[in-house]
N, C-alpha and C positions, 0 to 999 in steps of 0.2 A: 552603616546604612547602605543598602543595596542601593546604585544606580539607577537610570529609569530604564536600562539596558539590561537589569537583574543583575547584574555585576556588582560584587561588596568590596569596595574601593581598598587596594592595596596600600597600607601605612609602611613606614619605616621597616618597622620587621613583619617582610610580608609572609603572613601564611600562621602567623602564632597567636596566641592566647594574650592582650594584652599583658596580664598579670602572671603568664605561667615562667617565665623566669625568677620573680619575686618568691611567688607560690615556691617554687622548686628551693630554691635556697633556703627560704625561712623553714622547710619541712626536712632539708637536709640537715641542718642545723639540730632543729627539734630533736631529728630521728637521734642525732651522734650523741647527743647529750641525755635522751635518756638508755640508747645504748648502754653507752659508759657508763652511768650513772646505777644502770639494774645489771648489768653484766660485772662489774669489776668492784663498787663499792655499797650497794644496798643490798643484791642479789635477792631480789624480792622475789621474783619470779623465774628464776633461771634454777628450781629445784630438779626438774627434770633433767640438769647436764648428769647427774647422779645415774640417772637411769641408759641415757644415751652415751655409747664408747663414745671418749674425744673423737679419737682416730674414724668415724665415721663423722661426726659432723665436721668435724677440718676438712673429710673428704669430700661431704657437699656442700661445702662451704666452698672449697678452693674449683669445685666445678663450676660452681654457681659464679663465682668472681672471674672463673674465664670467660663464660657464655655472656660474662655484660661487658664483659672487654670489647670481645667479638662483637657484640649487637652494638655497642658504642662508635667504635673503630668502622665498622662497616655502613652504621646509618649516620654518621659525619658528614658524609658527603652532601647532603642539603643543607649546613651550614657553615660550611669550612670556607666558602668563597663568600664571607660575609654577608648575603644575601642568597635564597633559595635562588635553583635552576629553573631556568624559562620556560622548561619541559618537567611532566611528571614524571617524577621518575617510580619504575616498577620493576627495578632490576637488582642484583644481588640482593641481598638482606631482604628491602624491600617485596621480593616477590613472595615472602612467605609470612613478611607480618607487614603490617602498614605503620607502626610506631617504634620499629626497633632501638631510637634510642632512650623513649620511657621507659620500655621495656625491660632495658640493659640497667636503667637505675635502676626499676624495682628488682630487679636480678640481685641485684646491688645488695641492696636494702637485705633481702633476704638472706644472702650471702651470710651478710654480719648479723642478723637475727639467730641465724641458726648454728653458727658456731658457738655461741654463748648457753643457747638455746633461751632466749630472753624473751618470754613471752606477754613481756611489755611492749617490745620491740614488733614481734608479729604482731598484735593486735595494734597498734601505731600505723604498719605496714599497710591496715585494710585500709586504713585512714586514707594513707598516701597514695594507693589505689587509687581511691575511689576523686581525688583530687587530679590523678594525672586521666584518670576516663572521661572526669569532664573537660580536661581542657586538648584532651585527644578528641573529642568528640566538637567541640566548635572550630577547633583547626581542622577537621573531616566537612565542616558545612562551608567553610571557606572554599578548600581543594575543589568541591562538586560544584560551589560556584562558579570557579576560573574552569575546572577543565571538562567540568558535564555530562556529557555521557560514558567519558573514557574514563573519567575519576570512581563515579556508578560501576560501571563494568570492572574494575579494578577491585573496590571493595565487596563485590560478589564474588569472589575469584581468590581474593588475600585474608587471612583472617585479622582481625584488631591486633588481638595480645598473642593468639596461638595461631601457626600454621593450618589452613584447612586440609586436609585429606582428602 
């Protein structure tokens, strides 16, 4: 609940989705089990590895597993000090997407989608999209809370999931 100041009162973990660390496990969990599950023992839908060389999805597969490395490794830093920074930050990673470390999961995610070519896995994946855009999108109503016109002015400028051009 917003203040009478318009201010939405900082809790414990400030700046996050009540529920988006829960969210996030319970859908990683999900995601590996039916990975494994259609990729290695049912292969219900992984017909098209047939059609696709390995050697090319390994290839973007192991590109995809860098670029979440990097998006991971780099958007850390608003949580590594146990608690977000006092300042927005708009700098490395950040200046070219506003969620780099969703990001780098669903990179993630994809990564091991497409090795397999599990298109149980992909269609899973819109799932877990569409779960980290909502809780990207209420930590985005928080940010413009606490920081205003600069947080505004930042997401005109940074795109959500892709860099703007």
């Amino acid at each position: 609940m917003p203040h009478a100041t318009g201010q939405i009162p900082l809790k414990e973990k400030d700046g996050e989705h009540p529920y988006g660390d829960q969210g996030q496990f319970i859908l990683l969990i999900l995601f590996l089990i039916i990975w494994v599950g259609d990729s290695f023992c049912f292969r219900s839908t992984t017909f098209l590895a047939n059609s696709v060389p390995l050697t090319l999805r390994l290839l973007i597969s192991a590109l995809s597993l860098a670029a979440a490395f990097y998006l991971v490794k780099s958007g850390y830093v608003v949580v590594s000090h146990g608690r977000p920074p006092s300042d927005m930050v708009a700098t490395g990673v950040f200046r070219y997407v506003r969620h780099p470390l969703y990001l780098g999961c669903l990179v993630f995610y994809f990564g091991l989608a497409v090795s397999t070519a599990s298109l149980f896995s992909l269609a899973l994946l819109v799932g877990i999209f569409l779960f980290y855009n909502f809780i990207a999108g209420y930590e985005e109503r928080l940010l413009e809370a606490r920081f205003g016109e600069d947080y505004r002015s930042y997401k005109h400028r940074t795109g959500k999931w892709l860099p703007k051009i």
